[in-house]
C-alpha positions in Angstrom: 74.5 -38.9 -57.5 73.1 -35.2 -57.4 74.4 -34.8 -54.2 77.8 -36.1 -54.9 77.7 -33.2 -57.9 76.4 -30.7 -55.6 79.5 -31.3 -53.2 81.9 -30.9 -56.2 80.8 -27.9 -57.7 80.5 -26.5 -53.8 84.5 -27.7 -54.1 85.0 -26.1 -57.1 83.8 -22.7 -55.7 85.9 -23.3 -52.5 88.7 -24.0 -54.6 87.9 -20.9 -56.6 87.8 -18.5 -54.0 90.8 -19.9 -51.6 92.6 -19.6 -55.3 91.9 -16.0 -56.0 93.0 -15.1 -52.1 96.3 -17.2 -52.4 97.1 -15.5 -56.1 96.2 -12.0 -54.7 98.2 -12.3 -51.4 101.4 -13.5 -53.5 100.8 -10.4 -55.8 100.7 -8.1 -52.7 103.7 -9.5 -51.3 105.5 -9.7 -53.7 104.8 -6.4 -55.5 105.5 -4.5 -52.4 108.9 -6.6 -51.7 110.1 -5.9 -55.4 109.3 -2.4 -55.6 110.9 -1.5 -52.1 113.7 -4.5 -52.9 114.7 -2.3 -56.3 114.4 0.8 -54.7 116.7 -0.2 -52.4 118.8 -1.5 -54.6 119.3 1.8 -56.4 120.2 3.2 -53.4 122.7 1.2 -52.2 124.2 1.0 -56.3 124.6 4.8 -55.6 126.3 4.5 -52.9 128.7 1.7 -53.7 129.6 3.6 -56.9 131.2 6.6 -54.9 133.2 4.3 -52.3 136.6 4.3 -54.3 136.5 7.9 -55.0 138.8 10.1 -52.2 137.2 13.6 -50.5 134.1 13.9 -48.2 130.9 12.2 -48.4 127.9 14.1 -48.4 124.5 12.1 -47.8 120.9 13.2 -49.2 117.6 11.6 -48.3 115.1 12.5 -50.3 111.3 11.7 -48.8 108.4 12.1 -50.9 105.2 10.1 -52.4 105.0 9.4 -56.0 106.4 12.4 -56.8 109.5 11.6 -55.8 109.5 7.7 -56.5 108.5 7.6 -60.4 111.3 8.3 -63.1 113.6 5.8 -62.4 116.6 7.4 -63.4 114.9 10.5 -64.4 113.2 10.9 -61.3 114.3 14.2 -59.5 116.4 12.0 -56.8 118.2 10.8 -59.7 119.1 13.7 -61.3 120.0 15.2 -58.6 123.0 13.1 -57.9 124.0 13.2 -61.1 124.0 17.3 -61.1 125.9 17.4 -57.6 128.7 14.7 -58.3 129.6 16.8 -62.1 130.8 19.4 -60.0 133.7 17.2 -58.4 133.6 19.0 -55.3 132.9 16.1 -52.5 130.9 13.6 -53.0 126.9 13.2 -53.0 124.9 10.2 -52.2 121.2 10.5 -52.9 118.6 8.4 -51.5 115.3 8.4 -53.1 112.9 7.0 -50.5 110.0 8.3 -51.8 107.0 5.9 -51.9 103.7 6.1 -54.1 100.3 6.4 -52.1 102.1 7.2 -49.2 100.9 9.6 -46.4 102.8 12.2 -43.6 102.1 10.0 -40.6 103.6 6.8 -42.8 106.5 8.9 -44.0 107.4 10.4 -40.2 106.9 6.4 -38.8 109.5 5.4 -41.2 111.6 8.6 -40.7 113.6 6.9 -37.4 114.2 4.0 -39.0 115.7 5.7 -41.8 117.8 8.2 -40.1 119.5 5.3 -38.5 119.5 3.4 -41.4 121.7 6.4 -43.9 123.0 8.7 -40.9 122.1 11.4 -43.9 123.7 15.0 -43.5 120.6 16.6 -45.3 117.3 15.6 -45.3 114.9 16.8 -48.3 111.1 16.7 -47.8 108.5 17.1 -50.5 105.2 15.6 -48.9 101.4 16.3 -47.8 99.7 16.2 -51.2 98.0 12.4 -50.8 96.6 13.4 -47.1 92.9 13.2 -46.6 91.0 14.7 -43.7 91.3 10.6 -42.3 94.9 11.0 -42.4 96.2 10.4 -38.6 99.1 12.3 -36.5 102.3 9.6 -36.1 103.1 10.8 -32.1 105.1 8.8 -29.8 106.0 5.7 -32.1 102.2 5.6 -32.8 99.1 7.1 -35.2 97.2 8.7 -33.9 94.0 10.4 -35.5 94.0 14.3 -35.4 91.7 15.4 -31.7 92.7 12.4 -29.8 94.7 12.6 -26.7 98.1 11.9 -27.1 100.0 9.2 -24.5 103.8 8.6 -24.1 104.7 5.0 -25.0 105.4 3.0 -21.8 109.3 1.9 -21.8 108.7 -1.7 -21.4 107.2 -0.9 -25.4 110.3 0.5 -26.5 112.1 -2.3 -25.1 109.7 -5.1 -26.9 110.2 -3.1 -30.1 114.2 -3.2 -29.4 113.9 -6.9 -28.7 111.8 -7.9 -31.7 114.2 -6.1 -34.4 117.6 -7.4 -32.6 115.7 -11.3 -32.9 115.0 -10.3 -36.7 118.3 -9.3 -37.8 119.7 -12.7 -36.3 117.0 -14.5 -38.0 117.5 -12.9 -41.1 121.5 -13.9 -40.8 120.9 -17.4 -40.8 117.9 -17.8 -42.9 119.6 -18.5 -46.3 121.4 -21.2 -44.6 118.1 -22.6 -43.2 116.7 -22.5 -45.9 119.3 -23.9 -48.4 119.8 -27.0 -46.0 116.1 -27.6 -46.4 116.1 -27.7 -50.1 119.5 -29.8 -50.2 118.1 -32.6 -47.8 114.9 -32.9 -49.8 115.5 -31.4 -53.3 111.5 -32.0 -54.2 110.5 -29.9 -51.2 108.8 -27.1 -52.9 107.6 -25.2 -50.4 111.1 -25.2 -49.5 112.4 -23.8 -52.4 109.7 -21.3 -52.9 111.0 -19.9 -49.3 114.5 -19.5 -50.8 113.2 -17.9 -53.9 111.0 -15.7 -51.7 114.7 -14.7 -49.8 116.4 -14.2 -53.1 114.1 -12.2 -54.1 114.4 -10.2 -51.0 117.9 -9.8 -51.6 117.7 -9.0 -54.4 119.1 -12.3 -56.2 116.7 -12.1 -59.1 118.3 -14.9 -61.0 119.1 -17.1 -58.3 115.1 -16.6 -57.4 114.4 -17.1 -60.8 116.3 -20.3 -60.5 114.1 -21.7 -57.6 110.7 -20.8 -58.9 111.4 -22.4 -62.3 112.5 -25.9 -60.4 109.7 -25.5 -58.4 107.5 -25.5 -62.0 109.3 -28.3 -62.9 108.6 -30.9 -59.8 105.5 -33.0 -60.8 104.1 -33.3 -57.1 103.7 -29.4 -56.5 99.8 -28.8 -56.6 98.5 -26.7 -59.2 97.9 -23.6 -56.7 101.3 -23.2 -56.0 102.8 -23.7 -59.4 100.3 -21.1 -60.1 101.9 -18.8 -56.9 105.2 -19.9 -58.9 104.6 -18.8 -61.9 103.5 -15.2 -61.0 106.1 -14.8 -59.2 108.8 -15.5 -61.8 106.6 -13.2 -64.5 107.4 -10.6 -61.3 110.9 -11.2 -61.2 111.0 -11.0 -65.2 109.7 -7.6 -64.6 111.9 -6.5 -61.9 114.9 -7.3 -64.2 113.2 -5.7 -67.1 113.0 -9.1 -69.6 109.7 -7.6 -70.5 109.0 -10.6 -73.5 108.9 -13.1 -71.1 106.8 -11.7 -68.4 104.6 -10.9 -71.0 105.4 -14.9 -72.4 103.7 -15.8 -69.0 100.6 -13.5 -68.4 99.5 -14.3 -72.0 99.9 -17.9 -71.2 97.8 -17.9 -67.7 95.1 -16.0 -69.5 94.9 -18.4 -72.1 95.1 -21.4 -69.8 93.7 -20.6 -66.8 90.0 -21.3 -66.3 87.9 -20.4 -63.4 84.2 -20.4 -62.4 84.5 -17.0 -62.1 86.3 -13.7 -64.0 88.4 -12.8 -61.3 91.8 -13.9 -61.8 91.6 -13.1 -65.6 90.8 -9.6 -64.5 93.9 -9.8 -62.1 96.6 -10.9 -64.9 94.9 -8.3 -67.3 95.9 -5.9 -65.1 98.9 -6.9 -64.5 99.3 -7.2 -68.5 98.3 -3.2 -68.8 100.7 -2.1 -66.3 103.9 -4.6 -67.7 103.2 -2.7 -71.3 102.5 1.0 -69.2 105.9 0.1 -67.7 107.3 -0.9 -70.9 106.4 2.1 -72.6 103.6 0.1 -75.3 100.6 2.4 -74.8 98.7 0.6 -77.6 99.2 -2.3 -76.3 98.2 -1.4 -72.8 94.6 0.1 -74.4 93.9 -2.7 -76.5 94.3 -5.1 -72.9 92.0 -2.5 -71.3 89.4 -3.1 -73.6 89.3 -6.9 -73.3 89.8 -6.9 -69.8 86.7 -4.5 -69.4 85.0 -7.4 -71.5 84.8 -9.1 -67.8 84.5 -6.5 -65.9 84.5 -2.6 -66.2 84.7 -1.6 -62.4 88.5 -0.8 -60.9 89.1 2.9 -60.5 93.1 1.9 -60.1 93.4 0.8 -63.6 91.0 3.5 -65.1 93.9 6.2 -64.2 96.4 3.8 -65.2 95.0 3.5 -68.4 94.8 7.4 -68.8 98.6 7.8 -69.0 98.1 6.2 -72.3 95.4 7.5 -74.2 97.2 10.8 -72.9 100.4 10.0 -74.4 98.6 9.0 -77.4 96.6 12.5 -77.2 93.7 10.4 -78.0 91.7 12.5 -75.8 88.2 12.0 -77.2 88.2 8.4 -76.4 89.8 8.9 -72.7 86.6 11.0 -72.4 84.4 7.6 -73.4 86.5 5.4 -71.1 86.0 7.9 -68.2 82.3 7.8 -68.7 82.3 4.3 -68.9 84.5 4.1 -65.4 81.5 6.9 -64.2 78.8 4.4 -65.3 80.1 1.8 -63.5 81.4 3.2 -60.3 78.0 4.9 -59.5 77.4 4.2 -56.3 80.8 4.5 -54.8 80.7 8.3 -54.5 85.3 8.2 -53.4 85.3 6.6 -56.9 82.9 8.4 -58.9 84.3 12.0 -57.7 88.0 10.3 -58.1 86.7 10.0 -61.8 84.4 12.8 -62.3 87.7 15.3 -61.6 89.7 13.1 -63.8 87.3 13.8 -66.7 87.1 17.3 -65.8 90.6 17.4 -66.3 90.6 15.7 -69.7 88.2 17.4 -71.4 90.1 20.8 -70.0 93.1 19.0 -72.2 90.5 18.3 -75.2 90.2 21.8 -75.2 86.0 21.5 -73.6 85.8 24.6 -71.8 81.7 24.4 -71.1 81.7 20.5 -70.7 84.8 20.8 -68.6 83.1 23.5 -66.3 79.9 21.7 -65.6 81.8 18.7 -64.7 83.8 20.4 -62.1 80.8 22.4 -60.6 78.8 18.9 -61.0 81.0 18.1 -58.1 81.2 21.2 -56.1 77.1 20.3 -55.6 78.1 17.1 -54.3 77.9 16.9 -50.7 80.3 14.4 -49.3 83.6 14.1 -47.8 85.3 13.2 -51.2 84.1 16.4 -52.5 85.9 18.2 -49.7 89.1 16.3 -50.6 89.1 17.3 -54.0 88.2 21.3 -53.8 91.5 22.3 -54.7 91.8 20.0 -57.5 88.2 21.0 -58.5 89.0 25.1 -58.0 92.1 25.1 -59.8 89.9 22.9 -62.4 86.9 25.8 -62.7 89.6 28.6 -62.8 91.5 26.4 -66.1 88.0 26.4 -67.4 86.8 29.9 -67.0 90.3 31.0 -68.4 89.6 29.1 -71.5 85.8 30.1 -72.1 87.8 33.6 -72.1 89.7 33.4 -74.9 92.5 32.9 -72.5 95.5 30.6 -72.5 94.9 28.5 -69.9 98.8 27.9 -69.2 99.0 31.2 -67.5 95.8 30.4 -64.9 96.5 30.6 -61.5 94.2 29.7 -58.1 94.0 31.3 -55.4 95.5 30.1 -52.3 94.9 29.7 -48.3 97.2 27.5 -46.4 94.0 25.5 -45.3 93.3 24.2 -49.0 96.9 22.8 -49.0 97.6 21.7 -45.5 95.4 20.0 -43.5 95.5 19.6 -39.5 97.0 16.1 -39.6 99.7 17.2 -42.3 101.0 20.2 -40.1 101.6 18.2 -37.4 102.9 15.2 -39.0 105.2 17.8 -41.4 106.3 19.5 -37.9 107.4 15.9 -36.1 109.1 15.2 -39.1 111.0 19.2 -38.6 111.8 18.2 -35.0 113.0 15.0 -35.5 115.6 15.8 -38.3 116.8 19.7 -36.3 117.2 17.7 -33.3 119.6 15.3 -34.3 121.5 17.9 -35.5 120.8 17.5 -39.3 119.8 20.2 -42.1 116.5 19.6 -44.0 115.2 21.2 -46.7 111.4 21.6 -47.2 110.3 21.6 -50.7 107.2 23.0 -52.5 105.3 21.6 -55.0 106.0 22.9 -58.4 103.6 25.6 -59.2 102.2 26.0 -55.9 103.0 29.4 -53.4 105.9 29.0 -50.6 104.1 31.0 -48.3 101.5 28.3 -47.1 104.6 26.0 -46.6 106.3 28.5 -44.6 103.2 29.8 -42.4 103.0 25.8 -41.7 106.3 25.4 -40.6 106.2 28.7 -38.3 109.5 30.4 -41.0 111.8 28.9 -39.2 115.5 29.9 -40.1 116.7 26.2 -39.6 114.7 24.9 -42.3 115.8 25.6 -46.3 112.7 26.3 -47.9 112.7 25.9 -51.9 110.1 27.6 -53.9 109.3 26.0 -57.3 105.9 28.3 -58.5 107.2 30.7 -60.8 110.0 28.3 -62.2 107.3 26.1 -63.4 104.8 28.2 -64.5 107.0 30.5 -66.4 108.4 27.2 -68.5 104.6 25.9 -69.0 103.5 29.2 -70.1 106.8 29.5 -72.4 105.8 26.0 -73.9 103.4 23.6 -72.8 102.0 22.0 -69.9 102.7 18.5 -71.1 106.2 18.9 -71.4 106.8 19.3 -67.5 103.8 17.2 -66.4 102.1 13.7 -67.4 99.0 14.3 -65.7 97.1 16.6 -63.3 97.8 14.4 -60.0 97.9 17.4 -57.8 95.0 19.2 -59.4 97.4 22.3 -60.0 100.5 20.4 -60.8 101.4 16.4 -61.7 103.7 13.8 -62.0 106.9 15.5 -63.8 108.3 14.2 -67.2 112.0 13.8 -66.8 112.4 17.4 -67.6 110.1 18.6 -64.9 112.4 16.4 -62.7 115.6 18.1 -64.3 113.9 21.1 -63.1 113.0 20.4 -59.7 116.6 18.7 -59.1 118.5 21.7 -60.7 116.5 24.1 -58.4 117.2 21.9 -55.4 121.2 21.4 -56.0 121.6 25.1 -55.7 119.6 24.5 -52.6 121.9 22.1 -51.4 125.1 24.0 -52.3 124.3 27.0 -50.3 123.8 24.7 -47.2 127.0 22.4 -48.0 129.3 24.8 -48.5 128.5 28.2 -47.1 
């Protein structure tokens, strides 16, 4: 009898743990698929809404990180278009490929792809700030790390590679077919019909997905795992349409249903929770989940800078600075995370108007000796210089840091930023290499050897003679890049003004 209990509570944690990689995968997935699926969407909306209108077509792709993804509508891509088409003369399509936490040599392997993808007459870059000294070089279809020795790709590669993407685009043709057959000749076949909902949702066919998930919940001989799978996934398609109540109708339902031997997949729809109400613009809401999902457990650097954009907006400042130090507590020994943090609270008490605390913090770090201190010195100088300015009496909206083209651009973003130059010039297409607001031109220049092909747009002194006319917060919602952030919409109306008279002066010169 005690081993028969022994076995089931070894089953239990089995089941546990093959539960929490199955729920963990499907969030991956399908987080990635809907992001990219929406982005996508947008694009091709932008483009279908200009095909019944006469005179020439004028294509944009806009590549970026974060910077360039977030806004939605407001982000700079966004506004951009809008700015051009006003004018009635030709017509502009804008495509925002930026993606969050990317890097160069991710940006320059999907650059091909693209080109072929758009045929775009202009190509906008605004890229290097996520790069770490790890960061590879993307050569010859490959990355590579910076110092090794570069090889060409044999052609029998190139011609697997040709291969493999002509036999997915024939797959893909016939897939929805397959797959529909399958769920007609045996209407209880789940996993079946969670392959066509997967599809829909790649299509972008959020209702008929939502369809085929919620018949899926309705079959009695699904097992409990994949109704789980099924249920996540149609909270994720709620989101993706922006029916906010009922993906919220469903993550408070799993946490007050699910049971586990462990915290872990509580912890997972608690996050999940805090960024639905982040995206849904319910900051209270998103603290007050915080707090009961640091109940189970306080570690997860991700959602501690989540979490910040809240008690931000909120200007509750004094109690970001006792979350932070919670977050320091308990990421102690994982010196990326505790300097990813330590800067963070530097930052926020420079906003709580700490001078002193706000110094010691910053040269707390500067003594570390580690690789993440290294890839935070500019964030950490331009944080010192903020703090010395306001132990001076002085406003710190006016500070400036000095600069040296090695604290912005490291070895692996000038080559990857210079195969992305070739690339575009050689096809025969104009790009336009765009600074970070508030930061110098002249490091992005020196980088790019000031070549005449290139249109370089310089957005220092637009930016910092707004913040110092007004205030920092009304152009930025946090200090991402140490000197600069992630723009508001009007530091994105900014950005996209500044780079439409760019783009007039190249389109019609």
């Amino acid at each position: 009898m005690a081993k028969t209990k022994l076995g089931q509570k070894l089953g239990l944690v089995v089941l546990g743990v093959l539960l929490a990689l199955v729920l963990l995968e499907i969030g991956l997935r399908v987080g990635e698929r809907l992001y990219l699926s929406i982005q996508d969407h947008q694009n091709r909306s932008s483009q279908n809404i200009l095909k019944t209108k006469p005179g020439r077509v004028y294509r944009i792709l806009c590549l970026g990180e974060s910077t360039t993804a977030f806004g939605g509508e407001n982000s700079y891509p966004r506004q951009l278009a809008k700015i051009l088409n006003e004018k009635n003369v030709g017509q502009f399509i804008v495509i925002n490929k930026g993606l969050p936490a990317t890097t160069t040599d991710k940006i320059v392997e999907k650059l091909d792809n693209y080109l072929k993808e758009y045929k775009p007459d202009i190509v906008t870059a605004m890229i290097g700030v996520n790069d770490l000294k790890t960061t590879p070089v993307f050569v010859d279809g490959k990355a590579r790390y910076f110092g090794l020795r570069f090889k060409v790709v044999k052609l029998f590669q190139m011609l697997t590679q040709h291969l493999q993407a002509r036999r997915e685009e024939i797959k893909n043709s016939e897939k929805e077919q397959a797959l529909y057959r399958a769920v007609a000749l045996s209407p209880d076949n789940y996993r079946a019909r969670l392959q066509l909902a997967e599809y829909y949702v790649e299509i972008e066919s959020y209702d008929k997905a939502q369809e085929q998930f919620k018949k899926v919940l309705s079959l009695a001989s699904v097992p409990s795992v994949f109704k789980l799978g099924a249920l996540f996934a149609l909270a994720e398609c709620y989101v993706s349409a922006k029916k906010y109540d009922q993906a919220e109708g469903i993550y408070q339902h799993l946490l007050q249903n699910f049971t586990s031997a462990n915290n872990k997949e509580k912890v997972l729809f608690y996050n999940l929770l805090i960024e639905l109400y982040l995206e849904a613009q319910k900051p209270r809401q998103a603290i007050a989940t915080f707090a009961q999902r640091n109940v189970l457990d306080p570690t997860g650097v991700a959602m501690y800078m989540k979490i910040a954009y809240a008690y931000r907006e909120l200007k509750r400042f004094d109690e970001l600075e006792n979350i932070l130090r919670q977050g320091l507590a308990a990421h102690s020994s994982n010196t990326k995370h505790y300097v990813f943090l330590y800067s963070e609270l530097g930052y926020c008490l420079l906003e709580n108007k700490k001078y002193k605390q706000a110094h010691d913090v910053f040269q707390k770090i500067l003594s570390l000796n580690s690789q993440e201190q290294d890839d935070f010195r500019v964030d950490v100088n331009y944080g010192l210089e903020l703090a010395a300015k306001g132990l001076g009496g002085q406003t710190i909206k006016d500070a400036m840091i000095p600069v040296h083209r090695e604290e912005y651009y490291l070895p692996a973003t000038i080559a990857n930023y210079n195969q992305l130059k070739d690339t575009v010039l050689k096809r025969g297409i104009k790009l336009i290499a765009i600074q970070y607001p508030m930061r110098p031109l002249k490091p992005l220049q020196e980088i790019l050897n000031f070549d005449s092909r290139i249109v370089f747009v310089d957005n220092e002194m637009l930016f910092k003679n707004k913040v110092a006319a007004s205030e920092y917060s009304q152009y930025f919602v946090d200090h991402f890049g140490g000197d600069f952030g992630h723009c508001t919409a009007q530091g994105n109306a900014l950005l996209a003004g500044n780079l439409a008279s760019a783009i007039w002066g190249v389109s019609f010169k």
